[in-house]
N, C-alpha and C positions, 0 to 999 in steps of 0.2 A: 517164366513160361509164356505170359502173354505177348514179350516185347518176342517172342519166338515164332507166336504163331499169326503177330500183325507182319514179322518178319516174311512169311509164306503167305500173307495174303495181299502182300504189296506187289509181290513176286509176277503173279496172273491174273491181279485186278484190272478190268476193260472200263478203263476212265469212260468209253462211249456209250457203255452198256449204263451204267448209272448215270450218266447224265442224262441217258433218254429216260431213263426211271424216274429220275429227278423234276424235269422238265413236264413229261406227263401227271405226275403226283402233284405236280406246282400247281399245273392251270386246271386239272379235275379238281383238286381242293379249293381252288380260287372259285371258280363257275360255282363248287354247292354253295361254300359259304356266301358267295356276294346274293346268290338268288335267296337263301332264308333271311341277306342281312336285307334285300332290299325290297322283300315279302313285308317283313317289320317295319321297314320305312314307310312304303305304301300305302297297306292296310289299313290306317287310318282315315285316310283317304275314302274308303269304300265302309269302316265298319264304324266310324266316330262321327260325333256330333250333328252336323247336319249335310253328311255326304247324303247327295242323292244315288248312290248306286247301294246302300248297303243292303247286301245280303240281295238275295231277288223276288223282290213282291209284285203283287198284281191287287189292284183295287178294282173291285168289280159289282156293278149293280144290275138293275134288271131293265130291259128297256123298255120305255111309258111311248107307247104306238096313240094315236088320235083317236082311235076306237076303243083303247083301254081307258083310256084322260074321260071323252063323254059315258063309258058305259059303268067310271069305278074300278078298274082292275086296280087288285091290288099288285104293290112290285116290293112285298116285302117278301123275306128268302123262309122257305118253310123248313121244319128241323131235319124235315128229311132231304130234301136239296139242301141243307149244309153238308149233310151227313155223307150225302152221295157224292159231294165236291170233297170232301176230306178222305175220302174211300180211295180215290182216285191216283193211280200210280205216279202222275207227279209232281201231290200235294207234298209238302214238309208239315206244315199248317196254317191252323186257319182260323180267323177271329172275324168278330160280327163289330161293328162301330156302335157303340152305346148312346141314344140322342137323350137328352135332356128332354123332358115330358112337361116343365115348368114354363113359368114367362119370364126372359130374362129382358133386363136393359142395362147399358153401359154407357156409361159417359168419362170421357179422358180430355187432358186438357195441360197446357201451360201458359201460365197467366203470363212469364215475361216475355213468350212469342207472342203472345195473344193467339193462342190456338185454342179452340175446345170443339170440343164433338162429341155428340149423343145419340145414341141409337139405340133401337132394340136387335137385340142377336140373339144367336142359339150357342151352344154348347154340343161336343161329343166329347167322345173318350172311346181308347184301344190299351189293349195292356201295354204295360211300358216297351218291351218287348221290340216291338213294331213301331217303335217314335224312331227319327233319326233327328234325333237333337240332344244335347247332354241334358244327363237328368240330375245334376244335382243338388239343385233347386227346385225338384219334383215331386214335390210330397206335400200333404194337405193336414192340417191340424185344426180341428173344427175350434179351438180355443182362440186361435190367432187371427180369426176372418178374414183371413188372406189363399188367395185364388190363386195357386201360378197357373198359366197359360201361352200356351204354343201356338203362334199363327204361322201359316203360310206367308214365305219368304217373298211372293208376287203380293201379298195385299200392299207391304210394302212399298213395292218397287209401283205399284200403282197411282198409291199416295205420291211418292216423291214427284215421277216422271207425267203423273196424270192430273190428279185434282192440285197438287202444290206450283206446280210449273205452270199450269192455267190463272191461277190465282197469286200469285206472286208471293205464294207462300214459303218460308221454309221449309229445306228438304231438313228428314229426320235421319239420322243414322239408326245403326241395331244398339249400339251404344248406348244411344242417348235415350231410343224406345223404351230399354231394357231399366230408363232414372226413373218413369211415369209411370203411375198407378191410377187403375183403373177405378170408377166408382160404381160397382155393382148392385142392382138393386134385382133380389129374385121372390119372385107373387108365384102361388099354389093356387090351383082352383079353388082352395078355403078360403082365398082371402089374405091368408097366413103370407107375411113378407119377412124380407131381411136382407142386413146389407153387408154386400162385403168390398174388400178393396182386393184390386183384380193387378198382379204380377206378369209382364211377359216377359219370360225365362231363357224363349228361345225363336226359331225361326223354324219350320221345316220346310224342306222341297217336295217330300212325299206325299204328307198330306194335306188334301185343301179342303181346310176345314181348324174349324176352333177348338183347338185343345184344352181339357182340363186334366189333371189325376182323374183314373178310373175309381178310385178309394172315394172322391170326391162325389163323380157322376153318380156312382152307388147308393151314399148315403144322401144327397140331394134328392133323388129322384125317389126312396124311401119315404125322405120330409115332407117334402114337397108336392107330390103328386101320387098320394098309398096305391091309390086305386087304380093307377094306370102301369102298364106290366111293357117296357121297352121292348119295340122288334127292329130285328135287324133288316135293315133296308141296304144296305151297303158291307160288304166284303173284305176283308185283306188277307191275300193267300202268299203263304211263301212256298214256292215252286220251287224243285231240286234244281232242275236244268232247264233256263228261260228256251233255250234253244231246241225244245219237243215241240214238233208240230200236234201231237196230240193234244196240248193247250189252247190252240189256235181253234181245232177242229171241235173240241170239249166245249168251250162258247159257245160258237158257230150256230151247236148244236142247242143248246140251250136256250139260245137268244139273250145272251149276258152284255154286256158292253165293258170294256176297261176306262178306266182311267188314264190318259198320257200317253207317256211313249215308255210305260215301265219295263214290257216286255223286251225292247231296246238298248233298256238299260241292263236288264237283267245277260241278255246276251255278250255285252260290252263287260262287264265281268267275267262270268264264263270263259271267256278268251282270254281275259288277262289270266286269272290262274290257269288255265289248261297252256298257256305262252312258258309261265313262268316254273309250271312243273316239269315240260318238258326239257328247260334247262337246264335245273336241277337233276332231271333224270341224265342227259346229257354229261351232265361232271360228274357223278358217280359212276356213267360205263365208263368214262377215261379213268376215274382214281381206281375200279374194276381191275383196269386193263395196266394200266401202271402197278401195280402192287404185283401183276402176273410176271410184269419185266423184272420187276427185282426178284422176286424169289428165282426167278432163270437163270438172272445173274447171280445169284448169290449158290444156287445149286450148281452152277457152271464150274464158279470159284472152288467149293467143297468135290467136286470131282476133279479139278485139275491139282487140286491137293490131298486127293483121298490117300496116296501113300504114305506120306511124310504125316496124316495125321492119324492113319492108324501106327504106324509107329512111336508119335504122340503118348495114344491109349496102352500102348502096349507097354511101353514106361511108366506107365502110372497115373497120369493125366485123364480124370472124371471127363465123360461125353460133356459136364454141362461148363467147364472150365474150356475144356477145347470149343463150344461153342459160344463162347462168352463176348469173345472179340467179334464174331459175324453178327449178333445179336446189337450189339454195341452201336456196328456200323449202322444199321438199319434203321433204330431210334433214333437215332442221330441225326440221319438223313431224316427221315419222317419229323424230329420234332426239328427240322430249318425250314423244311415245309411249313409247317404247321405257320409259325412266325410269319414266315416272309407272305403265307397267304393271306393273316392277316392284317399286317400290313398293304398291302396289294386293296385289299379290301376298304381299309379304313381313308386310304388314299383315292381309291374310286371312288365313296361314298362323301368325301370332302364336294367334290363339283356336280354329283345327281342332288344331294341336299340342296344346295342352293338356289339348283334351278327349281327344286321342288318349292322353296320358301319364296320364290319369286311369283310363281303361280300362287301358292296358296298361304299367304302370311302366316295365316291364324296356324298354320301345322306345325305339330310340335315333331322332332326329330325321335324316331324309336330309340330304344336301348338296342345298345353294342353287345349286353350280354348272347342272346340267342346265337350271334356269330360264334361269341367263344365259345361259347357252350357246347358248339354244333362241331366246330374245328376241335375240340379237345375229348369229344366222346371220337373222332375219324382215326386221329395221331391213338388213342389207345388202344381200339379196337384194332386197329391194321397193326399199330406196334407189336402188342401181345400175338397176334396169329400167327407173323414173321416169326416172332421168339419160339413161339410153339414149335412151326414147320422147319426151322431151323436146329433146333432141338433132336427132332424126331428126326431131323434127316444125318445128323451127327451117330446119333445111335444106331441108325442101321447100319451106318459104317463100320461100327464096334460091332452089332452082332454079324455081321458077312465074315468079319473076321475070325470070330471065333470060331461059327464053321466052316 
């Protein structure tokens, strides 16, 4: 029965019509899966370690006018100007930087460079949250008096290119930053000291400022200073869409100041995914528009065979056996799609990796899985609808017939 009824659909089959089905299904399944596989690739980029663009923040403090400085203003942020910045249509959220209320000093050093340096510093802390550095060597263990700590990737680049190059000192890498430990000593207005040895774990571009664990900051500034109660002086807001002038205007009005060029940054994301959705949106109207052509073709085929296969029915042949071979076709075709897209895929993503590991060493290549995953829920869903609408168009033939 079936070599009968692939017999009649060889008959009026339009090689042109499926291969425009074909061709469209190709490059609409190619464009979603290459934009989810190369979102996975990217992302990284924007939401790991110490990208400066992840997510879209704004650091924002109060600004210290000459008349505030001689008269005492203060510029620390009151609960209700948090509260009215986080109110704000386009806050996500919002966190206050926690300062260190102790005395701290540090001294770092290596004896076979003959480096060492000692200074007094300060400490903050932000929940982890809002760090763009890995964390996972981020945790604090009051048994082990050991500090990890995050500086800014420019004090860095300061040392090297600034006090090292004047002094004919050597330049340090983050490497080798990351072998030295720091020798922490921290004094409480009691009196009360203690020493710990200070870890840097990491580098950021966001914040400039001395990282510790907030778990750390917390119970420091408990020990160390009971009596003094940390205000926030400084800001970090995560904005829905850097791109709302009503951000701009919200400042303005307030007299805030930012830090950087983040709101720059923030809109340079923004584009990238509103780019890369659009493309995405892009291959699903074509895979839309392609699934439309086959079912036309394949409704074409069932009408230029409606005789011979309600004659079919009429002998005895089940709607879902006479539709069995059109169904077949279709899978078929949909699961070479599926393959050759990704294929297509894994083949484009061979030469954007590279140039992405040339920009940026340290990145690691996403998984492959989201592509499949993404290509195999497309080939099911449009499979089974095809099988359905094919189905159901076999059986109105049966019932036409019988009335």
């Amino acid at each position: 029965m079936n070599r009968l009824v692939w017999k009649l659909l060889r008959q009026h089959i339009s090689i042109g019509q499926l291969s425009g089905f074909f061709l469209a299904n190709f490059f609409g399944m190619f464009i979603v899966l290459l934009s989810v596989q190369f979102y996975k690739d990217i992302v990284p980029v924007f939401t790991e370690g110490d990208s400066f663009m992840k997510k879209d923040y704004i650091i924002t403090t109060k600004k210290i006018s000459t008349l505030g400085s001689i008269t005492g203003q203060s510029n620390i942020f009151s609960e209700e100007e948090i509260k009215d910045l986080k109110a704000q249509p386009f806050t996500r959220s919002i966190a206050a930087f926690t300062p260190s209320l102790f005395k701290i000093s540090a001294g770092v050093g290596m004896q076979e460079a003959g480096i060492h340096l000692s200074t007094e510093m300060f400490f903050e802390s932000v929940p982890d949250s809002y760090i763009d550095a890995k964390l996972d060597k981020w945790n604090f263990k009051k048994e082990m008096h050991i500090v990890p700590i995050i500086i800014p990737r420019n004090y860095l680049n300061l040392y090297n290119f600034g006090f090292a190059q004047s002094r004919n000192l050597p330049k340090l890498s983050e490497g080798l930053i990351g072998l030295m430990q720091m020798d922490i000593i921290i004094q409480g207005d009691d009196g009360n000291t203690a020493q710990y040895k200070g870890n840097i774990v990491g580098f950021s571009n966001r914040l400039n400022t001395i990282l510790v664990p907030q778990s750390f900051m917390n119970w420091a500034n408990k020990t160390f200073a009971p009596d003094k109660e940390p205000q926030a002086s400084r800001l970090i807001v995560e904005v829905k869409n850097p791109t709302d002038t009503a951000i701009i205007d919200y400042f303005r009005q307030k007299g805030y100041n930012t830090e950087g060029n983040n709101l720059d940054a923030g809109k340079t994301t923004y584009f990238l995914r509103l780019i890369i959705s659009i493309v995405a949106g892009v291959g699903l109207f074509i895979s839309v528009l392609s699934f439309y052509i086959l079912m036309l073709s394949i409704y074409l085929l069932l009408q230029k065979n409606t005789v011979k296969l309600e004659n079919l029915l009429l002998i005895g042949y089940s709607p879902a056996k006479v539709a069995l071979p059109y169904q077949i076709l279709t899978a078929g075709l949909n699961l070479l799609i599926l393959l050759l897209a990704i294929g297509g895929v894994a083949w484009t993503r061979s030469y954007y990796t590279d140039m992405l590991q040339m920009l940026l060493p340290q990145l690691e290549a996403g998984s492959f899985i989201p592509c499949t995953i993404t290509g195999v829920i497309l080939f099911l869903a449009v499979s089974l609808l095809n099988i359905m609408l094919i189905r159901k168009k076999v059986q109105s033939i049966w019932r036409n017939k019988e009335h």
